[in-house]
C-alpha positions in Angstrom: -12.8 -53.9 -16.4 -12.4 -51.9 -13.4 -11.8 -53.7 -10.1 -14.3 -52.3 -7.8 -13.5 -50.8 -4.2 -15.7 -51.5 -1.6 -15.9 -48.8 1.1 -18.2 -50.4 3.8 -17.5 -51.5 6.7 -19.0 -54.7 8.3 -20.1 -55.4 11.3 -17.1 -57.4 12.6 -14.5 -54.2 11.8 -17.4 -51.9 13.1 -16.9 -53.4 16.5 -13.6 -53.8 16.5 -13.6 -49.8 16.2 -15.9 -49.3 18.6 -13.5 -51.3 21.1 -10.7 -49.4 19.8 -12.2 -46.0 20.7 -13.3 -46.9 23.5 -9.5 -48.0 24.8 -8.5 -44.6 23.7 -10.2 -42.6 26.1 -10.5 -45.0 29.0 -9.3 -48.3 30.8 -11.4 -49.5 33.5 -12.5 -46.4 34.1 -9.7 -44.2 34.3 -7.1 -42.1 32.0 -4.8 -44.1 29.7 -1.2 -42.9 28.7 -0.3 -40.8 26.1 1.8 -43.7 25.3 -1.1 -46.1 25.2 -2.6 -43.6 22.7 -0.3 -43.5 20.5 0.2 -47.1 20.3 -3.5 -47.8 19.7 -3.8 -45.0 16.7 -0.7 -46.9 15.1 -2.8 -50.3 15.3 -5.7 -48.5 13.9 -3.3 -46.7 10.5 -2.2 -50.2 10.1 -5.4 -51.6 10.2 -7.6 -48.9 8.0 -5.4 -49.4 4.8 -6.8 -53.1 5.0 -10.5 -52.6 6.3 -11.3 -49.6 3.8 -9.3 -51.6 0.8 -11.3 -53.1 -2.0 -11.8 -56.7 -3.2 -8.8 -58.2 -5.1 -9.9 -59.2 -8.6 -11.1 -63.6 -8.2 -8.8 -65.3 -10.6 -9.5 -66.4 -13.6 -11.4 -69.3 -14.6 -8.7 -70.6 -16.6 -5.2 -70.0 -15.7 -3.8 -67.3 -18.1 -0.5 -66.0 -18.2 -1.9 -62.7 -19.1 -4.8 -61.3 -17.8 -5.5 -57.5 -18.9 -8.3 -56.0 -17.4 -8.3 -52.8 -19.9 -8.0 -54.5 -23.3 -4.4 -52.5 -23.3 -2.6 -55.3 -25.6 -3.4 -56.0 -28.6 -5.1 -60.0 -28.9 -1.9 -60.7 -31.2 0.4 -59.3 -28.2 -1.3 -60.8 -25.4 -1.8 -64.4 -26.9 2.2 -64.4 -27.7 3.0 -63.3 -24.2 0.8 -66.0 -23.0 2.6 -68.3 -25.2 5.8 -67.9 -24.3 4.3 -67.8 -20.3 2.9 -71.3 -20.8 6.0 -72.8 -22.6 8.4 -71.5 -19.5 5.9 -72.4 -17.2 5.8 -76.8 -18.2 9.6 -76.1 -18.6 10.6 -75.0 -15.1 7.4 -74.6 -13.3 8.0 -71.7 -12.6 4.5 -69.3 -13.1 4.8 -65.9 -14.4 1.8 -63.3 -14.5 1.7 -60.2 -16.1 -1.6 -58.4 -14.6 -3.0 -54.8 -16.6 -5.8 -53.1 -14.0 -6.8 -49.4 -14.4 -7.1 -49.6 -10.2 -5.6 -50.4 -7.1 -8.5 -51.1 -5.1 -6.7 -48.8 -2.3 -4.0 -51.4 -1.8 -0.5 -49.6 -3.3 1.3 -51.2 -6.3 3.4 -53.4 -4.1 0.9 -54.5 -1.6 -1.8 -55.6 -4.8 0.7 -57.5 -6.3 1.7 -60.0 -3.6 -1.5 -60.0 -2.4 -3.4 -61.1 -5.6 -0.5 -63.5 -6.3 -1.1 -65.2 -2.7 -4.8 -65.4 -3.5 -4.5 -66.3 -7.0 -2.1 -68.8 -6.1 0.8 -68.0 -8.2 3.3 -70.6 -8.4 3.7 -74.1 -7.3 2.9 -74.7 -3.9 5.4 -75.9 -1.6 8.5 -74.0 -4.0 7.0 -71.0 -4.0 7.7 -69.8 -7.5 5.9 -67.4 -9.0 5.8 -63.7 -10.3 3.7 -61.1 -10.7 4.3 -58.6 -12.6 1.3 -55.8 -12.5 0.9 -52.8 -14.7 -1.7 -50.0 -14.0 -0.8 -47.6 -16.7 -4.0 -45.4 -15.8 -3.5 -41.7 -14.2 -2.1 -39.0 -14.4 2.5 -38.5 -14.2 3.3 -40.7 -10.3 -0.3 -42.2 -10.3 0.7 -44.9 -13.0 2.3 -47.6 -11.3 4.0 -51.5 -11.9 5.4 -53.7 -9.6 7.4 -57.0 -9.6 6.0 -59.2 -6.6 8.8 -62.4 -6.6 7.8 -65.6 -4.5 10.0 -66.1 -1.5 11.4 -68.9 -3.5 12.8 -67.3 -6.5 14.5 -64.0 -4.2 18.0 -65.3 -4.4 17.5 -65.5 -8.0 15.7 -62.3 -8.0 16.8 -59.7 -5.7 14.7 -56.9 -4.9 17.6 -54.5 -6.6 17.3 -56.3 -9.4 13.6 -56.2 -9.9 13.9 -52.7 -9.0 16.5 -52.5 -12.3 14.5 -54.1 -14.3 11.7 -51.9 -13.7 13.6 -49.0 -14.3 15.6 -50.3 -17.4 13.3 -52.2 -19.3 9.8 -51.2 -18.2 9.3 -47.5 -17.5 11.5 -46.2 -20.6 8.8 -48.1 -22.8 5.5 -47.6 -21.1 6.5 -43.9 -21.4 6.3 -44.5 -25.0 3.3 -46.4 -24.4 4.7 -49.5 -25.6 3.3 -51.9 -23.4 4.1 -54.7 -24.9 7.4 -54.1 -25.7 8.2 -52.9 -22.2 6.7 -56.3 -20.7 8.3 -58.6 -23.4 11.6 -57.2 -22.1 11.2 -57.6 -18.4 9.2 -60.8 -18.9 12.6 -62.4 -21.0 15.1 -60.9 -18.6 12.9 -62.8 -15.8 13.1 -65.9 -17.2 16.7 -65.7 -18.1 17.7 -64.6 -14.6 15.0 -67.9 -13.1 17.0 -70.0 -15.7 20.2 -68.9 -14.7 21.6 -68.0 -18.1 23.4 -65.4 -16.4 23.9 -64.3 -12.9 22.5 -61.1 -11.5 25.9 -59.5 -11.6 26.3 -59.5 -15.2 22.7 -58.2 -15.7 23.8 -55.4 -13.3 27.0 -54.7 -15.2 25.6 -54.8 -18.4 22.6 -52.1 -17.2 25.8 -49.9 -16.1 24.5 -50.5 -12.6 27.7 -52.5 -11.5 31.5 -52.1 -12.4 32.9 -55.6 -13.8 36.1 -57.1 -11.4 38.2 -55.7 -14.1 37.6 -52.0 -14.2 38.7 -52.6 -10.2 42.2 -53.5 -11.2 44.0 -49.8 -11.2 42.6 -48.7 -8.7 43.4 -52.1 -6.6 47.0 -52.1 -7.6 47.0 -48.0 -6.9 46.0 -48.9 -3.4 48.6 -51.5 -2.9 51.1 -49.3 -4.0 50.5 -46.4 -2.3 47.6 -46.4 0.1 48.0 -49.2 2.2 51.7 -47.9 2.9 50.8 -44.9 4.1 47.5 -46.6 6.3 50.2 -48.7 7.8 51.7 -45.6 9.0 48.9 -44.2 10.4 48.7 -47.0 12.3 52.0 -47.3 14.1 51.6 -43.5 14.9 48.9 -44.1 16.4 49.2 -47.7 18.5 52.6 -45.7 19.8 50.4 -43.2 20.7 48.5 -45.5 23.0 51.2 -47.7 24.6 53.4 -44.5 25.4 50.8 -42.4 26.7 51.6 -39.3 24.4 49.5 -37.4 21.8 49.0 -38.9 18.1 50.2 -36.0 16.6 53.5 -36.2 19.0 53.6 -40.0 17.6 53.3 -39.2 14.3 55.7 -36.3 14.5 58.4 -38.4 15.9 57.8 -41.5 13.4 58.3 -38.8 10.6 61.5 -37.4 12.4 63.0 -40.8 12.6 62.0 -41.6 9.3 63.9 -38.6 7.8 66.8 -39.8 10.2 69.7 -42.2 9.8 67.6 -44.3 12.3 64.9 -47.2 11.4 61.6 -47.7 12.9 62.9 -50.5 15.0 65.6 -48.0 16.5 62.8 -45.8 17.1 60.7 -48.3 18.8 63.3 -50.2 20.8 64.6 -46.9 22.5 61.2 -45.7 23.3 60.2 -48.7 25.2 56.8 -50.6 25.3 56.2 -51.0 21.7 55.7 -54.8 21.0 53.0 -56.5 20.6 50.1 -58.3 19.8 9.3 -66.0 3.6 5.4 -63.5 -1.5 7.2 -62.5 1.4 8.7 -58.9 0.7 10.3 -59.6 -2.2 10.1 -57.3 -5.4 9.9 -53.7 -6.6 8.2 -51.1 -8.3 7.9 -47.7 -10.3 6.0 -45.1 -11.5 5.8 -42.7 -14.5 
């Protein structure tokens, strides 16, 4: 089922253009600024994407967990997506939707998704907690698009990176190989895991090879210790002597590494220098293409 796009106009945005242009090329009868101009043809690109946009699909009759436009699952797939939707749904109440349409109705991916969850209402009101996650698999290579819209209310559970990782990680790899369903029973379980809290978003991270464990830190941590921060230290005596005694850093740094390779000690050095002492679907989600 296509979702139809509407390109006419009515009479409300009609005038509203007609008010526009005419602020473009006067204001009470005289010239108006370039900058004026400018400002008013960035209302009007901010504006057209909206007023030229198609309807938004009406939601269903009967709340699904899956609604697929283009017949793309199979009934066996869809119904045991739905399943496992509604189960996860009356144990945490929090609403995932997985959403298959062949168009965009001139919104892009991301701007569909929390869109059609806001009028669908997705998620409970008052907590907002829901998902969409929407799959237009129609196009050619760049044209087929998904996008994970999160409800302001699940974002600290679901970072934008992270929806961004499971897009690229679970999704994509398997809609390539046109397995839909596979591709959407992955990010659909790593969803609920994450809303859950079997695991925290690090782990997922370190596990997709997106995020070094603490662990693989430790030599390089100790290395630092060792023999970095020494030297940063030294750097930094060079060049606060530098300061206080009015001379050149390199001068500073020359003299700390004479006196270093002397019988004398930095204190010797400093003492007879003088001076040296002291001290809101808001915007949550992501998407891909392939």
């Amino acid at each position: 089922m296509a979702v139809a796009v509407s390109a006419g106009v009515g009479p409300v945005e009609a005038e509203n253009f007609q008010q526009l242009s005419t602020l473009m090329f006067s204001q009470y009868g005289t010239p108006i600024t370039t900058f004026k101009i400018a400002f008013i043809l960035l209302m009007v690109l901010a504006v057209l994407p909206r007023v030229f946009a198609g309807d938004l699909p009406e939601s269903p009759q009967l709340a699904r967990g899956v609604v697929d436009y283009m017949g793309l699952l199979s009934e066996e797939d869809r119904v045991e997506l739905e399943q496992q939707l509604v189960v996860f749904e009356r144990n945490t109440s929090t609403e995932i939707v997985i959403v298959i349409v062949d168009d965009l109705a001139g919104y892009n991916a991301g701007q569909f998704a929390k869109e059609l969850g806001k009028k669908w209402g997705v998620g409970k009101k008052g907590e907002d907690n829901g998902i969409v996650v929407l799959v237009k698999p129609k196009g050619k290579r760049g044209q087929r698009k998904t996008f994970i819209a999160v409800g302001a209310g699940l974002e600290t559970l679901i970072p934008n990176a992270v929806a961004k990782l499971i897009v690229q990680k679970e999704m994509i790899p398997a809609f390539k190989n046109k397995k839909f369903y596979v591709g959407l029973q992955r990010a659909v379980d790593v969803l609920q895991s994450l809303v859950m809290e079997e695991y925290a978003v690090q782990d997922y991270e370190v596990a997709k090879g997106e995020r070094q464990s603490f662990y693989n830190w430790i030599p390089l941590l100790i290395f630092a210790g060792i023999f970095l921060l020494p030297f940063l230290v030294f750097l930094y005596r060079a060049r606060r002597y530098a300061v206080e005694n009015n001379v050149t850093y390199w001068m500073a740094y020359s003299l700390l590494i004479n006196s270093s390779n002397s019988n004398y000690s930095w204190d010797d050095f400093r003492s007879g220098s003088g001076g040296f002492d002291g001290g809101g679907f808001g915007g949550g989600g992501a998407g891909g293409s392939w």
